[in-house]
N, C-alpha and C positions, 0 to 999 in steps of 0.2 A: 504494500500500500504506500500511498505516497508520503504519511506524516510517521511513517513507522518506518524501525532501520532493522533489519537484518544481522544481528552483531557474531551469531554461528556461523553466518556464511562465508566464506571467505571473501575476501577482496583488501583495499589499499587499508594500510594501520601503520602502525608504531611497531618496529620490529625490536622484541623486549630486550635482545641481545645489544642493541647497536647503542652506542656512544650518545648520553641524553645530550639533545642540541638545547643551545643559549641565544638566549637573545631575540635579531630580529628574525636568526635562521628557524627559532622555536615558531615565534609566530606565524609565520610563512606554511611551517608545518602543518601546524592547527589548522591554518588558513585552506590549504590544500587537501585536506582531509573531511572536513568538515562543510566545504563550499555549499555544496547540496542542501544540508542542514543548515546554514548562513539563512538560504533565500527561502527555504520551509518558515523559519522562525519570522524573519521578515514579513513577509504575508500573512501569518499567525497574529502579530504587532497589529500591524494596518488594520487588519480584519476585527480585532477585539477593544481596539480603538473608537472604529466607529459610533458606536455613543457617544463617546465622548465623557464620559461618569467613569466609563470604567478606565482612561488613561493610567490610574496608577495601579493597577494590580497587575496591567497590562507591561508596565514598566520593568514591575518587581519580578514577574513571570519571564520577562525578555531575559534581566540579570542570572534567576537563578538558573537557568538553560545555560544560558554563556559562563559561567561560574565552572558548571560541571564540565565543559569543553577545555574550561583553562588548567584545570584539576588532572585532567586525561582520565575522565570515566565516563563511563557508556551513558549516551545520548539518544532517548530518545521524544525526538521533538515534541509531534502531540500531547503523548501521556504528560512527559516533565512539566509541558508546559500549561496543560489546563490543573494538573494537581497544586502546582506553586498558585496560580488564579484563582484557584476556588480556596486553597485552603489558610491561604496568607493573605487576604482581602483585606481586611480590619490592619494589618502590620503596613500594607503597601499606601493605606490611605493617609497613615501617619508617617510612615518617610518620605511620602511625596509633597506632604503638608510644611514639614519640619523643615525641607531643601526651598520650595519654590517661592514659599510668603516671606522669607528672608533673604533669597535674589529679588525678588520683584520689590520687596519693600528697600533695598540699598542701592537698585537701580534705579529707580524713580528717585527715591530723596536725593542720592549722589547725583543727578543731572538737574533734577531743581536747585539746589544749592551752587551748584557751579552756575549756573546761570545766575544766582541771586550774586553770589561773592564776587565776578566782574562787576557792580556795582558799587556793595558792601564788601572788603577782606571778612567782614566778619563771621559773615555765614563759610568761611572756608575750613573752621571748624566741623560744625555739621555735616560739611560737603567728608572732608575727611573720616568722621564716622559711620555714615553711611556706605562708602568707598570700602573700607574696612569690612561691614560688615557682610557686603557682597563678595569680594573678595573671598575671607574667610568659609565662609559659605559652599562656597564654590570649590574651593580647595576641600571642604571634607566630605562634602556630595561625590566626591570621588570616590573614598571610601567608605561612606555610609550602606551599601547593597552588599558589596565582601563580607562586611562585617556582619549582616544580618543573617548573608547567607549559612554564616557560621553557627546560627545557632541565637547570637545573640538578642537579650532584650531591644525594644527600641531606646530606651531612656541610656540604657550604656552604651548603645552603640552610637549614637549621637555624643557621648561625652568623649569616647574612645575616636571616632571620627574627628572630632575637632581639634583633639590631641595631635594626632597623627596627621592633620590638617594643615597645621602650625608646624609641627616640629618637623615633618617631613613632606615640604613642599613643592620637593620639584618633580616626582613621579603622578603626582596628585594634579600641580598644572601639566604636567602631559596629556594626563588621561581627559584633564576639563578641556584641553585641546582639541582633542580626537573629538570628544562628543559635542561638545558646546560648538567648533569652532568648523567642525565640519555639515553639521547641519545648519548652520549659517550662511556658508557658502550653498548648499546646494536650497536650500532659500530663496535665497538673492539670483542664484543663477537659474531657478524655475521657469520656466519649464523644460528648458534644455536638461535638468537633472530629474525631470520624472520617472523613467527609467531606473536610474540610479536610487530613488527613493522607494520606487515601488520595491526593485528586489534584494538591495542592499545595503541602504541608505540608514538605518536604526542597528539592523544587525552587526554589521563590521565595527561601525565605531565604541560599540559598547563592549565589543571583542576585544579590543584594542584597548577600552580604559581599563577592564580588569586585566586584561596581560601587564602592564605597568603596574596595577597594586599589587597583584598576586603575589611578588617575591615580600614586601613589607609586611603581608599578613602570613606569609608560611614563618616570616623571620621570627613572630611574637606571638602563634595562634599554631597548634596543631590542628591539620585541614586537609 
C-alpha cells in the first residue's frame, strides 16, 4: 500500500556492518532512503492541515515521524503518523501555543517599537525586548519537539528548550534556518515553489532541523 513500508522485504537500508556516516554525508543518507517516505508525510501534513484547527497536532505528528527517521528506526508513515495525531493532540496544542504567541507577540512589538524609537531613542528599549524575546523563542522552538518526543512533560521541556536555546545557539539557529527560512523563501517565491511545497516543502526542512538537534539531545538524553 502506498502509506505502508515493507521493512521484511528486502531493498535499499543501512548496511549494519558498514562504517556509521557523519554529518552532511548522514543526512544525505537518510535523505536517500527515506525520499518516498519524505513526500508520503508531506501530503499527510497538507492533507491534515486542511482545517486549519488541527495545524498543531499536525505539526507534532510531522516531528514525531521525522524524529524516528533521524533515530534510524523503522518508519512507518500512516500508522506513526495518525497514532502521534490522535494520541498527543492536547501536548501539540500547547507546544504550538507556547512557540507561536511568543514569535508573533516579539515580532509585532519589535517592528512597532523600531518604528516608534526612529522618533523617540526611547522606545529602543522595548524595541530591544521584544527582539529578544523573538529571538529566544525561536532558538528553543528548535528544540522544543526533540524534547517532547523524548518522552518529556510540556512545562520541562519548554524550560529545558530555552536552556538549551540560550546556551546552545548555533545548531538551534541552523535548524530555525532550515525551517523558518526556507519556507519563506518558497513563500515569496509562490507559485513557482508549488510543486516544491506540495511534495517536499514541510517534510525536508523539519528533517533537516532535527538532524542538527539530534546530536545535543543524544549528548544529554538517552534516545
Amino acid at each position: 500500500m502506498f502509506f505502508r513500508k515493507d521493512y521484511a522485504a528486502p531493498g535499499p537500508g543501512i548496511d549494519p556492518n558498514a562504517p556509521e556516516k557523519t554529518g552532511f554525508a548522514r543526512f544525505l543518507e537518510i535523505l536517500q532512503i527515506e525520499c518516498a517516505t519524505l513526500v508520503k508525510l508531506n501530503l499527510l501534513f497538507l492533507a491534515t492541515c486542511l482545517p486549519v484547527a488541527t495545524i498543531p497536532p499536525a505539526i507534532f505528528a510531522m516531528h514525531m515521524v521525522v524524529r524516528k527517521m533521524v533515530l534510524d528506526q523503522p518508519v512507518d508513515c500512516f500508522h506513526d503518523y495518525r497514532t502521534a495525531f490522535k494520541k498527543y493532540w492536547k501536548l501539540a496544542y500547547g507546544a504550538f501555543f507556547v512557540t507561536v504567541l511568543p514569535l508573533a507577540a516579539g515580532a509585532f512589538g519589535g517592528l512597532f517599537y523600531l518604528r516608534s524609537a526612529m522618533d523617540n531613542p526611547l522606545f529602543l528599549a522595548p524595541f530591544v525586548l521584544c527582539s529578544t524575546v523573538f529571538l529566544v523563542t525561536m532558538l528553543a522552538s528548535a528544540y522544543l519537539y526533540g524534547l517532547l518526543s523524548l518522552g518529556k512533560p510540556l512545562k520541562e521541556a519548554v524550560r529545558r528548550s530555552l536552556l538549551f536555546g540560550v546556551g546552545k545557539p548555533l545548531r538551534a539557529a541552523l535548524a530555525a534556518l532550515c525551517v523558518y527560512g526556507s519556507l519563506l523563501v518558497a513563500v515569496l517565491e509562490f507559485p513557482l515553489s508549488a510543486i516544491y511545497l506540495l511534495f517536499l516543502g514541510f517534510s525536508v526542512p523539519c528533517l533537516l532541523g532535527n538532524f542538527f538537534m539530534r546530536t545535543v539531545l543524544k549528548q544529554y538524553f538517552e534516545v
